[in-house]
C-alpha positions, -999 to 999 in steps of 0.1 A, spaced: 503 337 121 494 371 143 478 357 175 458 391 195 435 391 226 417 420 218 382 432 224 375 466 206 346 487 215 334 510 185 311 539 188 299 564 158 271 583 157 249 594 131 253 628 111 247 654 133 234 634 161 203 630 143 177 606 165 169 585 136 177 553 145 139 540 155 139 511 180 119 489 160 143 484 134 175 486 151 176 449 152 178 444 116 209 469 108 224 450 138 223 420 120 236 436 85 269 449 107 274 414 121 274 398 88 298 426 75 320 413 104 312 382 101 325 382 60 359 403 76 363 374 98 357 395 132 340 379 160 307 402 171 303 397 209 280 428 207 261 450 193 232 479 202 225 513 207 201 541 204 181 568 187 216 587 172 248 561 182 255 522 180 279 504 200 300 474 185 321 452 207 339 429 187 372 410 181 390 422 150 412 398 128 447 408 127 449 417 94 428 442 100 430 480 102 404 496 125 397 523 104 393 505 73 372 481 92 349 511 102 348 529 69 333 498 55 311 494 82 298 527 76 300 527 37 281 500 36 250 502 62 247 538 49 242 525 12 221 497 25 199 520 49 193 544 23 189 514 -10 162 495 14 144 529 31 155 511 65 154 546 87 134 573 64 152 600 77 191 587 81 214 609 62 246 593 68 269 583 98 290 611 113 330 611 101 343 609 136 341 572 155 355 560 191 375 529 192 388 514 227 403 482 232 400 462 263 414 425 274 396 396 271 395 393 306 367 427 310 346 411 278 315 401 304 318 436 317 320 451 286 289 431 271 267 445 301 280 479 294 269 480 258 236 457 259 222 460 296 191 437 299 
């Protein structure tokens, strides 16, 4: 059994940088990626973002690939944006995606980073 200490930060951004994301319904496509991580057996530590990105910080199970695990992401929360009229004007998520992985040791860093209070 593969044992990994891991944290993973993911950014992508929607198509063309479009500001489409509106604040008051972040919170619910937030919850759609965590249960897509939840069902890959990924532990969310994070999530949150703005008008045109979303940062995901988040422990990826071994038998993972990162960019299969972000294709789905994406695949799915752009067929479920667009199926339930979430953001009216979303078009898609841009191809491109940033992936960094830190230790466990800089999580609480890394958790004030991507969701300041």
């Amino acid at each position: 059994m593969a044992y990994t200490q891991l944290i993973y930060q993911i950014i992508f951004s929607t198509k063309n940088r479009e500001k489409v994301l509106e604040p008051e319904k972040r919170d619910i496509l937030f919850r759609y990626i965590s249960g897509i991580l939840a069902n890959k057996n990924c532990h969310l530590y994070c999530i949150n973002g703005v008008e045109d990105h979303i940062h995901i910080l988040t422990h990826i199970h071994p038998s993972i690939a990162i960019a299969s695990l972000i294709k789905d992401i994406k695949v799915a929360s752009s067929i479920w944006i667009k199926n339930n009229h979430i953001f009216d004007r979303f078009t898609g998520w841009q191809s491109q995606y940033g992936a960094f992985t830190y230790s466990i040791r800089e999580k609480e860093n890394l958790i004030k980073y991507v969701n300041p209070t």
